[in-house]
PDB file of N, CA, C and O in Angstrom:
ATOM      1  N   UNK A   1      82.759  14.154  31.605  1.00  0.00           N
ATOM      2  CA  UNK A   1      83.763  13.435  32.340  1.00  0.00           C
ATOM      3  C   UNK A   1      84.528  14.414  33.221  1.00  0.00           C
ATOM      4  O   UNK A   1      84.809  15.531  32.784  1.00  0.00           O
ATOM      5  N   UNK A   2      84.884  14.018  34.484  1.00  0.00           N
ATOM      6  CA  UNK A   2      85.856  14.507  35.469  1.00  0.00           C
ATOM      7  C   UNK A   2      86.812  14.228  35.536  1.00  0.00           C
ATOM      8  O   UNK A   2      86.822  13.001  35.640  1.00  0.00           O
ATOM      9  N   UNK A   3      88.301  14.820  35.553  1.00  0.00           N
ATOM     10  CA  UNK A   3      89.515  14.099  35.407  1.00  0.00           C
ATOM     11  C   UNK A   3      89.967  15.599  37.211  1.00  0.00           C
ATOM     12  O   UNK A   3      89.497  16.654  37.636  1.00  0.00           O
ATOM     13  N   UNK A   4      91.165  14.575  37.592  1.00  0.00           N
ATOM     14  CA  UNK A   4      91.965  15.630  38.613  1.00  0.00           C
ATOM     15  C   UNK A   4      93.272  15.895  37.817  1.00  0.00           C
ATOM     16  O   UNK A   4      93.787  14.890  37.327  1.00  0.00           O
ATOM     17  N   UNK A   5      93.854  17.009  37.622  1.00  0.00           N
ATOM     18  CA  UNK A   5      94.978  17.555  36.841  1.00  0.00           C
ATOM     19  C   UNK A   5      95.682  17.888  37.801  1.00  0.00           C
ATOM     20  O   UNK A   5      95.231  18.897  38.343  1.00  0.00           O
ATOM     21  N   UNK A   6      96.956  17.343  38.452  1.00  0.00           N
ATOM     22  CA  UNK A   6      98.173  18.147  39.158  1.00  0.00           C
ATOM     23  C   UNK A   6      99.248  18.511  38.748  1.00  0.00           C
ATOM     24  O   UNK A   6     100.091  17.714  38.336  1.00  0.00           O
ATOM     25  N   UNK A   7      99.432  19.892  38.787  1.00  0.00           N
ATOM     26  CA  UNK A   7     100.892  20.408  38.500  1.00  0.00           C
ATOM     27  C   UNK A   7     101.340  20.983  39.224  1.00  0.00           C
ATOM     28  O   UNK A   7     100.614  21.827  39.750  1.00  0.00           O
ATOM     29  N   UNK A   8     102.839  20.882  39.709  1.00  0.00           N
ATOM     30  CA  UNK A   8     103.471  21.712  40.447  1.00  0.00           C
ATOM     31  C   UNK A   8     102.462  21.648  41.441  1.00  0.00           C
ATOM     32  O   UNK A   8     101.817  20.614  41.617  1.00  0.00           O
ATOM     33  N   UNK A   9     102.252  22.834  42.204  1.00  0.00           N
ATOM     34  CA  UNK A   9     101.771  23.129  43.666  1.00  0.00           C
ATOM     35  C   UNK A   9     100.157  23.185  43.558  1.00  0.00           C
ATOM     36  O   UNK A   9      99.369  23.244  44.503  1.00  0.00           O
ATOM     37  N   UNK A  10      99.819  23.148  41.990  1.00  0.00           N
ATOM     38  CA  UNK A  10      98.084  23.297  41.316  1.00  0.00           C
ATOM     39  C   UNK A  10      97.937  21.850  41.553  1.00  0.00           C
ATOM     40  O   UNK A  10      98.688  20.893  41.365  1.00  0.00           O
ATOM     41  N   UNK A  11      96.325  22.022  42.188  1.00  0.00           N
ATOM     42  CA  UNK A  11      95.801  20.838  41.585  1.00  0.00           C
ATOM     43  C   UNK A  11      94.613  21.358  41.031  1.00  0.00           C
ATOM     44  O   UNK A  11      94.278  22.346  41.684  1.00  0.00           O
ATOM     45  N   UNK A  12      93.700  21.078  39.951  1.00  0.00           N
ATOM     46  CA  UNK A  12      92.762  21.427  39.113  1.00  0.00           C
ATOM     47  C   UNK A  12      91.695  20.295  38.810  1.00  0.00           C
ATOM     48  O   UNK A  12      92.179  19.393  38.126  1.00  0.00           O
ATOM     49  N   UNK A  13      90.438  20.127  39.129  1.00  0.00           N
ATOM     50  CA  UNK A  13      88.996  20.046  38.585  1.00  0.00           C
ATOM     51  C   UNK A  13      88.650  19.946  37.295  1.00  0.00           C
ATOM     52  O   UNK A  13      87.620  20.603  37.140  1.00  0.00           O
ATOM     53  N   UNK A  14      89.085  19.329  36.044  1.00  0.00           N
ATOM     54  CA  UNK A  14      88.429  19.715  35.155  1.00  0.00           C
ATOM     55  C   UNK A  14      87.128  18.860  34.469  1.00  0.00           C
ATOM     56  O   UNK A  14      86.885  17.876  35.169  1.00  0.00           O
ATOM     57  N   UNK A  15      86.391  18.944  33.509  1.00  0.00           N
ATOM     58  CA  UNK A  15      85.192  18.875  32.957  1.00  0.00           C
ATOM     59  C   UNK A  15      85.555  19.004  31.842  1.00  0.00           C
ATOM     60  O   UNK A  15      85.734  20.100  31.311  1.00  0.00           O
ATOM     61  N   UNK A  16      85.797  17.437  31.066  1.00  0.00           N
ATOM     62  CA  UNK A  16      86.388  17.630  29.902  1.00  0.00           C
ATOM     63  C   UNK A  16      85.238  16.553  28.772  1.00  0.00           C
ATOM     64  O   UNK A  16      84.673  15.668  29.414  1.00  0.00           O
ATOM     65  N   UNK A  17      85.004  16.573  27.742  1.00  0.00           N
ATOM     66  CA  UNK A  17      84.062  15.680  26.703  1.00  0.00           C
ATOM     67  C   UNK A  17      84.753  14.532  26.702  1.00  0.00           C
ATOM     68  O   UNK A  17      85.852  14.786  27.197  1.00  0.00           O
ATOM     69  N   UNK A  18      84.672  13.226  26.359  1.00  0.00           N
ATOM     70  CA  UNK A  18      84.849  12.224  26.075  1.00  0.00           C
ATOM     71  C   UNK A  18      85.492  12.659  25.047  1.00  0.00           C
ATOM     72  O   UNK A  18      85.324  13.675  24.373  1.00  0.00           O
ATOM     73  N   UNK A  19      86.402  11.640  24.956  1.00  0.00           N
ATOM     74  CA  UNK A  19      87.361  11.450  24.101  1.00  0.00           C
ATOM     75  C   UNK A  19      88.556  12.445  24.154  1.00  0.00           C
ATOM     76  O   UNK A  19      89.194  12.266  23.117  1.00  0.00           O
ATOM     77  N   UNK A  20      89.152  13.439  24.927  1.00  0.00           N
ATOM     78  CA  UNK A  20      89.532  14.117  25.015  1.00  0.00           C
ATOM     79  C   UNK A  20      91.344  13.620  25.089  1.00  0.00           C
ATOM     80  O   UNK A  20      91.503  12.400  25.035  1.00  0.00           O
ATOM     81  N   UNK A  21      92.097  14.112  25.155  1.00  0.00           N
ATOM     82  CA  UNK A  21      93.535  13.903  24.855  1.00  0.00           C
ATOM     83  C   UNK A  21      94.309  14.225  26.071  1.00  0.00           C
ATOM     84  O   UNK A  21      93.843  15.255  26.558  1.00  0.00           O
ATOM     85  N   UNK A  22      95.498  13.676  26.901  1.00  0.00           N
ATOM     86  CA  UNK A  22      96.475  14.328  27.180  1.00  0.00           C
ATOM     87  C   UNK A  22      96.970  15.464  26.409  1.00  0.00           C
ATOM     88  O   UNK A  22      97.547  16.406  26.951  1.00  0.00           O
ATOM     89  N   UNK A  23      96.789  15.404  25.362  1.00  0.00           N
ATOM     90  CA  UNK A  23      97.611  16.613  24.497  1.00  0.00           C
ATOM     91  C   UNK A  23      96.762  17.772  24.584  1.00  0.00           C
ATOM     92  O   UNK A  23      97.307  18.763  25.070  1.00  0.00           O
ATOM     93  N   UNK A  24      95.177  17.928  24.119  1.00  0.00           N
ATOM     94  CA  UNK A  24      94.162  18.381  24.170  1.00  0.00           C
ATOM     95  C   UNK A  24      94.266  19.163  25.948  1.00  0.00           C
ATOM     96  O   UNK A  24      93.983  20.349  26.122  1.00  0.00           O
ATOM     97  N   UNK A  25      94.600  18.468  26.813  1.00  0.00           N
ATOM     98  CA  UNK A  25      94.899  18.998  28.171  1.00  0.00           C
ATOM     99  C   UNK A  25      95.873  19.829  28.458  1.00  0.00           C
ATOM    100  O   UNK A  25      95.667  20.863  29.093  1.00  0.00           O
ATOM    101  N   UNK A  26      97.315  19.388  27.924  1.00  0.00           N
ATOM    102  CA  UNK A  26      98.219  20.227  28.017  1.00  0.00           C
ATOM    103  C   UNK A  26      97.953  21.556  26.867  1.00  0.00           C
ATOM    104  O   UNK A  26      98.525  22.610  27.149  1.00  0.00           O
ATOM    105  N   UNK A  27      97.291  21.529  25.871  1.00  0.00           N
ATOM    106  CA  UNK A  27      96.745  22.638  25.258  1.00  0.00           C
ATOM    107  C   UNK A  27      96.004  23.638  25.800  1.00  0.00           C
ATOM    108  O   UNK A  27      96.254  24.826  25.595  1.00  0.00           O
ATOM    109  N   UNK A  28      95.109  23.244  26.478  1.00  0.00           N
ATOM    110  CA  UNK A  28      94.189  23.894  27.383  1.00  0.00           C
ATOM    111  C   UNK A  28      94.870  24.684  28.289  1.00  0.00           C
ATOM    112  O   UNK A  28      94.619  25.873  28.482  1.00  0.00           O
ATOM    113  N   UNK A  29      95.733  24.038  28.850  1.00  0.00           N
ATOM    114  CA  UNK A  29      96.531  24.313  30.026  1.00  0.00           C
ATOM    115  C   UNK A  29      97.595  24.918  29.619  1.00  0.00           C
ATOM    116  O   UNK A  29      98.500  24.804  30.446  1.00  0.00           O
ATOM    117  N   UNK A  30      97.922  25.602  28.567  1.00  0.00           N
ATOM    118  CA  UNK A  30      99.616  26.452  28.187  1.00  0.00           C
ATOM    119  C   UNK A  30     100.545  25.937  28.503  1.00  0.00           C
ATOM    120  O   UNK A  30     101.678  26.418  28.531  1.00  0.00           O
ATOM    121  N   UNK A  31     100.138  24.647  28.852  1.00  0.00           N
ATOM    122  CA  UNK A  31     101.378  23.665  28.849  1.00  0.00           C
ATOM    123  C   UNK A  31     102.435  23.516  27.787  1.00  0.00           C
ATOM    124  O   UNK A  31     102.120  23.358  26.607  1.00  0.00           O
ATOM    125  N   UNK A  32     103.741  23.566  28.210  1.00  0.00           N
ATOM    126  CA  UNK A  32     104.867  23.578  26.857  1.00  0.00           C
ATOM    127  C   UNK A  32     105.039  21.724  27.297  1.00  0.00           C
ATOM    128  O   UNK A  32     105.350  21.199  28.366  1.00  0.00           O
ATOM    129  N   UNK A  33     104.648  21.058  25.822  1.00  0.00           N
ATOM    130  CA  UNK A  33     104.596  19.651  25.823  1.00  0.00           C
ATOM    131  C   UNK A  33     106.115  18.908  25.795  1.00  0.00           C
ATOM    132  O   UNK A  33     106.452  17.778  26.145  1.00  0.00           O
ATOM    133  N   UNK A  34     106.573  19.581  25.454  1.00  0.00           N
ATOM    134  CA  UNK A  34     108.382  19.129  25.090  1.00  0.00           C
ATOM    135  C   UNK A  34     109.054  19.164  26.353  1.00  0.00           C
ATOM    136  O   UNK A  34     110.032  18.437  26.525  1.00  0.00           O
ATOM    137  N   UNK A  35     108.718  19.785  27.089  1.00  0.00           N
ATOM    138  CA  UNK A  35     109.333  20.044  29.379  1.00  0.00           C
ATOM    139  C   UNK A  35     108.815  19.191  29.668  1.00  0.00           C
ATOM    140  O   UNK A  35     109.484  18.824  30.634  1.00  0.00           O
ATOM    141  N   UNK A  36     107.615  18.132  29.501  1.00  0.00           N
ATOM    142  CA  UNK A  36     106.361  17.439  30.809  1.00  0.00           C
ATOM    143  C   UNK A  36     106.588  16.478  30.343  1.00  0.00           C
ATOM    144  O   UNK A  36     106.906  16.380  29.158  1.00  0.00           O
ATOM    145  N   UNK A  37     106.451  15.127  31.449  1.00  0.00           N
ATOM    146  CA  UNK A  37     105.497  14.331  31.187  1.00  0.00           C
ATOM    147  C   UNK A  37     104.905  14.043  31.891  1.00  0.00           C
ATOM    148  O   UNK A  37     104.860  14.596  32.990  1.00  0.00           O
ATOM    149  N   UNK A  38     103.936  12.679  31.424  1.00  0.00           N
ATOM    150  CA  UNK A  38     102.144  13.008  32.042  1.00  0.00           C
ATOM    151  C   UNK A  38     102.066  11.354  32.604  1.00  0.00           C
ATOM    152  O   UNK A  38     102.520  10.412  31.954  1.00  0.00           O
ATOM    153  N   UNK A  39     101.579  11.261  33.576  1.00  0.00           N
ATOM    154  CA  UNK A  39     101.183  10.261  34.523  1.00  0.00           C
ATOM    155  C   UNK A  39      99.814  10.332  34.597  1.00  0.00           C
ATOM    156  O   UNK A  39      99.284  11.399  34.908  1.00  0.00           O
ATOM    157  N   UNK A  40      98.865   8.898  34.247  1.00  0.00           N
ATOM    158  CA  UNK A  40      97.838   8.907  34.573  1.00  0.00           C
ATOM    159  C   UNK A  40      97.592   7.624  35.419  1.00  0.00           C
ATOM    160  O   UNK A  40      97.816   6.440  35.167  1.00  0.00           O
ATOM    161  N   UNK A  41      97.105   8.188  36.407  1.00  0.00           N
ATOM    162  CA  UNK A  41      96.731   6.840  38.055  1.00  0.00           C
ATOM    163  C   UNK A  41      98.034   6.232  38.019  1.00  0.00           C
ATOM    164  O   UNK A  41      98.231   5.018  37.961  1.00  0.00           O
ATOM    165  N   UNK A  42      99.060   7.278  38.063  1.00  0.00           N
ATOM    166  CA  UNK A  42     100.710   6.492  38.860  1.00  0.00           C
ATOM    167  C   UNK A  42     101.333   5.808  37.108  1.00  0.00           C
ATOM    168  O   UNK A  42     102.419   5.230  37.071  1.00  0.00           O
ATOM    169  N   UNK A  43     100.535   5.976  35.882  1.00  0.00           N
ATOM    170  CA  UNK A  43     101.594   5.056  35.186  1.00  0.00           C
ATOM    171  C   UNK A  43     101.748   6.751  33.729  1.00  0.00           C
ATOM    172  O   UNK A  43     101.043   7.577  33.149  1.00  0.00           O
ATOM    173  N   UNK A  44     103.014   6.356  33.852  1.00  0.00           N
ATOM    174  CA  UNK A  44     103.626   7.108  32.384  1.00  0.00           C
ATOM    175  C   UNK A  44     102.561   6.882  30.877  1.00  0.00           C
ATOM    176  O   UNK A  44     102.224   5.734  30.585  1.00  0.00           O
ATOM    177  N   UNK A  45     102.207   7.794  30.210  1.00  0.00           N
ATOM    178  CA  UNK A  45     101.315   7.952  29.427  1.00  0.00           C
ATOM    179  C   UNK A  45     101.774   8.740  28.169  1.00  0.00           C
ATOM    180  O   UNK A  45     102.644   9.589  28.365  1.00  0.00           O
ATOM    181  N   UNK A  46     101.326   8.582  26.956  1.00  0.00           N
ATOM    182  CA  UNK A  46     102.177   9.059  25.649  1.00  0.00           C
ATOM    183  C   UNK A  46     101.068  10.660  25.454  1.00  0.00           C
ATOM    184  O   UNK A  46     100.799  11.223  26.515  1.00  0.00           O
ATOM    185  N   UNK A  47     100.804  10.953  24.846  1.00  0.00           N
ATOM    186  CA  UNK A  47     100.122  12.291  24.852  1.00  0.00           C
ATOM    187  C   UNK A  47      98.622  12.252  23.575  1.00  0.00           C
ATOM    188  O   UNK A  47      97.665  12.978  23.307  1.00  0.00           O
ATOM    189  N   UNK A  48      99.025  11.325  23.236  1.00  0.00           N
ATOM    190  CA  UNK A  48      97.890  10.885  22.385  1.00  0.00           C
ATOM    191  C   UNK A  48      96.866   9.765  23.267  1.00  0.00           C
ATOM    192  O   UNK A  48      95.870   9.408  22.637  1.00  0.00           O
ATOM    193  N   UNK A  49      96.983   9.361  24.246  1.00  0.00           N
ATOM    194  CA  UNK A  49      95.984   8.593  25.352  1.00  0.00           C
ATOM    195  C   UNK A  49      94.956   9.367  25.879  1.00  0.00           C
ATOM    196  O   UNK A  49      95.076  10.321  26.648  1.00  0.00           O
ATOM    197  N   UNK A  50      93.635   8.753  25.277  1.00  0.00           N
ATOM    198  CA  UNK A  50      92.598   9.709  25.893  1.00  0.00           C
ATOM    199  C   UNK A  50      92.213   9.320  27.360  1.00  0.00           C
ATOM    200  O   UNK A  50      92.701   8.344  27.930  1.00  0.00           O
ATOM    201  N   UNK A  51      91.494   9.985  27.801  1.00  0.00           N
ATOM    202  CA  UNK A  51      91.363  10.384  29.262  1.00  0.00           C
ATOM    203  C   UNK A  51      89.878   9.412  29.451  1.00  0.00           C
ATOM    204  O   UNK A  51      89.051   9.232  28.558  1.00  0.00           O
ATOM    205  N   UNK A  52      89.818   8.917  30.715  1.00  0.00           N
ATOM    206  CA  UNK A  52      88.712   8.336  31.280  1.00  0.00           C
ATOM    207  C   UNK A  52      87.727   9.093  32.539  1.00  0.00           C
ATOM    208  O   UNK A  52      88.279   9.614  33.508  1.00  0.00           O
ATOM    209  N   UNK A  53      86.676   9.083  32.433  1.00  0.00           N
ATOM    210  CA  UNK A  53      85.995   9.204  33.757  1.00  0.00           C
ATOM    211  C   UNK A  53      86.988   8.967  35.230  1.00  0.00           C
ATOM    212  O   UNK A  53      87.418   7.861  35.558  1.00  0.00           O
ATOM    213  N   UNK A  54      87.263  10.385  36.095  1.00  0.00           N
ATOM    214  CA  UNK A  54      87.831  10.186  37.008  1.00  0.00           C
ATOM    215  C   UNK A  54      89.364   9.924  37.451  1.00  0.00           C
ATOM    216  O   UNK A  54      89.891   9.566  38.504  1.00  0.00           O
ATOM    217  N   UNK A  55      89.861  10.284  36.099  1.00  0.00           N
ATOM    218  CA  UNK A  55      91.431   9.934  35.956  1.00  0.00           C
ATOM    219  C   UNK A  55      92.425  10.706  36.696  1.00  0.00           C
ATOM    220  O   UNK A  55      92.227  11.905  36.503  1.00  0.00           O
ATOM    221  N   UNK A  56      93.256  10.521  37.343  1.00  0.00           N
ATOM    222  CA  UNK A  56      94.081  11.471  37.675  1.00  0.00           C
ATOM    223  C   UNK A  56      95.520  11.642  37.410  1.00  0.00           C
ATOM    224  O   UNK A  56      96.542  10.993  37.631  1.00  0.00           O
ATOM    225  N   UNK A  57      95.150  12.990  36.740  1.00  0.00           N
ATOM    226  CA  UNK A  57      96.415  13.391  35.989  1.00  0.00           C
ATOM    227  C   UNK A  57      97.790  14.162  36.404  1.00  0.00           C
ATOM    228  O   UNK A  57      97.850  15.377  36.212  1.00  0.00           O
ATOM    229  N   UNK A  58      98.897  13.464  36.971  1.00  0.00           N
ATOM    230  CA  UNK A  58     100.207  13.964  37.068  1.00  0.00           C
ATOM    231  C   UNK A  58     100.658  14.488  35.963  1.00  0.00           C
ATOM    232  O   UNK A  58     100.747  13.739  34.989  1.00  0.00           O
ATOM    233  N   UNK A  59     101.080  15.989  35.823  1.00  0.00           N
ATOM    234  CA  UNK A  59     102.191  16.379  35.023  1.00  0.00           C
ATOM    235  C   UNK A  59     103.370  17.146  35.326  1.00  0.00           C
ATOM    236  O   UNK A  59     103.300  18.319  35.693  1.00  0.00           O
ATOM    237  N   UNK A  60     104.577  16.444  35.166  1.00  0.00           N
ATOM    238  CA  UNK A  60     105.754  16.391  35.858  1.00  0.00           C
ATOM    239  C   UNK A  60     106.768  16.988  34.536  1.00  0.00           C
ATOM    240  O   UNK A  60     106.875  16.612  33.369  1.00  0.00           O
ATOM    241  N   UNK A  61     107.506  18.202  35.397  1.00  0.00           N
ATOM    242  CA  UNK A  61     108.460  19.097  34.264  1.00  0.00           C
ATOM    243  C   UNK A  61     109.927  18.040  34.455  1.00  0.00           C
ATOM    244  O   UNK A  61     110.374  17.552  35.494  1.00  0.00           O
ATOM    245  N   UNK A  62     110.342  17.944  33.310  1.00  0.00           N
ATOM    246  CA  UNK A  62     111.518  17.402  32.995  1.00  0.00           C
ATOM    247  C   UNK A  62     112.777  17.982  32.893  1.00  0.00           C
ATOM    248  O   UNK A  62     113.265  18.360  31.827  1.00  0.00           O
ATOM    249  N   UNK A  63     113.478  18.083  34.318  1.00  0.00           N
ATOM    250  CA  UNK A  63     114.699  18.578  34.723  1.00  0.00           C
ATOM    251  C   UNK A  63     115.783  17.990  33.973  1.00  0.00           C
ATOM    252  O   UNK A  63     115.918  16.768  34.041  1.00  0.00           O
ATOM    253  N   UNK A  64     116.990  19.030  32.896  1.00  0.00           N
ATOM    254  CA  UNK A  64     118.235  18.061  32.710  1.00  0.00           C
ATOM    255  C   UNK A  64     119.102  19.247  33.199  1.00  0.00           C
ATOM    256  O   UNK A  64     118.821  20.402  33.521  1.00  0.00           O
ATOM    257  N   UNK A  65     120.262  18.542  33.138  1.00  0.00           N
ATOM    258  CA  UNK A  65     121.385  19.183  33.688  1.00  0.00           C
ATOM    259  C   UNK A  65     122.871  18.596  32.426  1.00  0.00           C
ATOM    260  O   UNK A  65     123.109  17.626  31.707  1.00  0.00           O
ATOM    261  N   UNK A  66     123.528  19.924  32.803  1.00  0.00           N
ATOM    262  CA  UNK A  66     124.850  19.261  31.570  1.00  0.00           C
ATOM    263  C   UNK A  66     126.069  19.963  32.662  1.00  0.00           C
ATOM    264  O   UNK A  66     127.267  19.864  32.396  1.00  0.00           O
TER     265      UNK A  66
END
């Protein structure tokens, strides 16, 4: 399976097995999971949602302010 991964100013290609995880992605990727969240084809996604043929993956760092 092919998924598109964008972060920040990256966008990334990957080649991942079926059944594979948002979480499994941000693992791969040294992603710190507790900063992001993950958009797949424009909709908000929990981190346990596996990935489809061709998906494209937004992951967006979570700005707070006090």
């Amino acid at each position: 399976m092919n998924v598109t991964v964008k972060f920040g100013r990256k966008t990334e290609k990957l080649n991942i097995p079926k059944g594979t995880t948002i979480y499994e992605i941000l693992k791969k990727l040294e992603i710190n999971r507790e900063v992001v969240i993950v958009a797949r084809n424009g909709e908000i996604v929990p981190e346990s949602e596996e990935l489809r043929d061709e998906d494209k993956i937004q992951i967006i760092t979570v700005i707070s302010g006090g």
